[in-house]
C-alpha positions in Angstrom: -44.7 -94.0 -44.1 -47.7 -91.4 -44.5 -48.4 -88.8 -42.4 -51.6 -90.8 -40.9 -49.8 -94.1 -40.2 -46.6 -92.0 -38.6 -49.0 -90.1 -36.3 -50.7 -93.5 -35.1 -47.2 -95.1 -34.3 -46.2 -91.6 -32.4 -49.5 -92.3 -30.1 -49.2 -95.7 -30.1 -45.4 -95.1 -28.4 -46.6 -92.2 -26.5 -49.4 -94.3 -24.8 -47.0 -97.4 -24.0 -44.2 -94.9 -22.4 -47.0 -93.4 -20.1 -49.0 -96.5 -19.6 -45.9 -97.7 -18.3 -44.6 -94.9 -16.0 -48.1 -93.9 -14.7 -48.6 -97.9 -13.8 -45.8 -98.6 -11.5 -45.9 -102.3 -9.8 -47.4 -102.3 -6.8 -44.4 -102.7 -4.6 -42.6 -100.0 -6.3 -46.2 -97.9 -6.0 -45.9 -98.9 -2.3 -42.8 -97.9 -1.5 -42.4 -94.8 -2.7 -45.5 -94.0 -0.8 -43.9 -95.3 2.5 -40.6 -93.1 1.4 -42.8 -90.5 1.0 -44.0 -90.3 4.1 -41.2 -91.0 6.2 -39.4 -88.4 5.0 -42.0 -85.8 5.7 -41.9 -87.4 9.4 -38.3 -86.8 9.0 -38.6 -83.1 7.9 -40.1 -82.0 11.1 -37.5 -83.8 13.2 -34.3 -82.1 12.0 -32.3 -80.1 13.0 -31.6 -76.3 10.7 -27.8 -77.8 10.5 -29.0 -81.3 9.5 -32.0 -79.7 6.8 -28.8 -79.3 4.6 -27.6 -82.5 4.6 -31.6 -83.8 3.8 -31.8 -81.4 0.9 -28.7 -83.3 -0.5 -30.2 -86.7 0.2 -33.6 -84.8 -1.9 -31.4 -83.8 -4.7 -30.0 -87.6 -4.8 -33.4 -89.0 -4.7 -34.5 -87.3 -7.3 -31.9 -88.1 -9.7 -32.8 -91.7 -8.9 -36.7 -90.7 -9.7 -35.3 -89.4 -13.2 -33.2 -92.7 -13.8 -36.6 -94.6 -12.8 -38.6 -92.6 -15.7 -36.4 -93.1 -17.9 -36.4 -96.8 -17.5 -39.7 -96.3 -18.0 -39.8 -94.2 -21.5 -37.3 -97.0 -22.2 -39.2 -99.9 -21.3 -42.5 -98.5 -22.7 -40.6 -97.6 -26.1 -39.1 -100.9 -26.3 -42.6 -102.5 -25.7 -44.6 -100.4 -28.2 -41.6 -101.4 -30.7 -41.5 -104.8 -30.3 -45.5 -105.2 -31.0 -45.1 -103.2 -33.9 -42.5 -105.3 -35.1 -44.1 -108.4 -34.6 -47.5 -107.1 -36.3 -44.8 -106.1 -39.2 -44.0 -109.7 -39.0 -47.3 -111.1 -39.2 -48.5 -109.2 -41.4 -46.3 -109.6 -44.2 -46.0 -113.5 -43.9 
């Protein structure tokens, strides 16, 4: 593959992984937002010997966060591949 066609399919890939993850469904959009903000209600309620056991729960959730964009590099990657397999397809036949 040249060096042209190669950069195209790098952007191509790039743009379907970040389409993806900066287009969340809206539920999932939703939600987060409604975490989001329940938890800084939350913040201002506890307790200095419960603020340790939030920044745990924190660390969890964002573990969870990566596992999410990583489903969506995944998901993006898998999408950008299978339409340039199928133009392969159709173009050849």
């Amino acid at each position: 593959m040249d060096e042209k066609l190669q950069a195209a399919v790098d952007e191509f890939v790039t743009e379907r992984v970040n389409t993806l993850g900066a287009n969340p469904p809206t539920a999932l959009a939703e939600a987060f937002a409604t975490f989001y903000e329940s938890d800084e209600k939350l913040k201002t309620a506890l307790t200095n010997g419960q603020k340790a056991l939030h920044k745990e729960c924190e660390d969890t959730f964002s573990l969870l966060e990566g596992e999410m964009q990583y489903g969506y590099y995944r998901a993006g990657f898998y999408d950008a591949v299978a339409f340039l397999m199928g133009w392969r397809d159709r173009a050849w036949n």
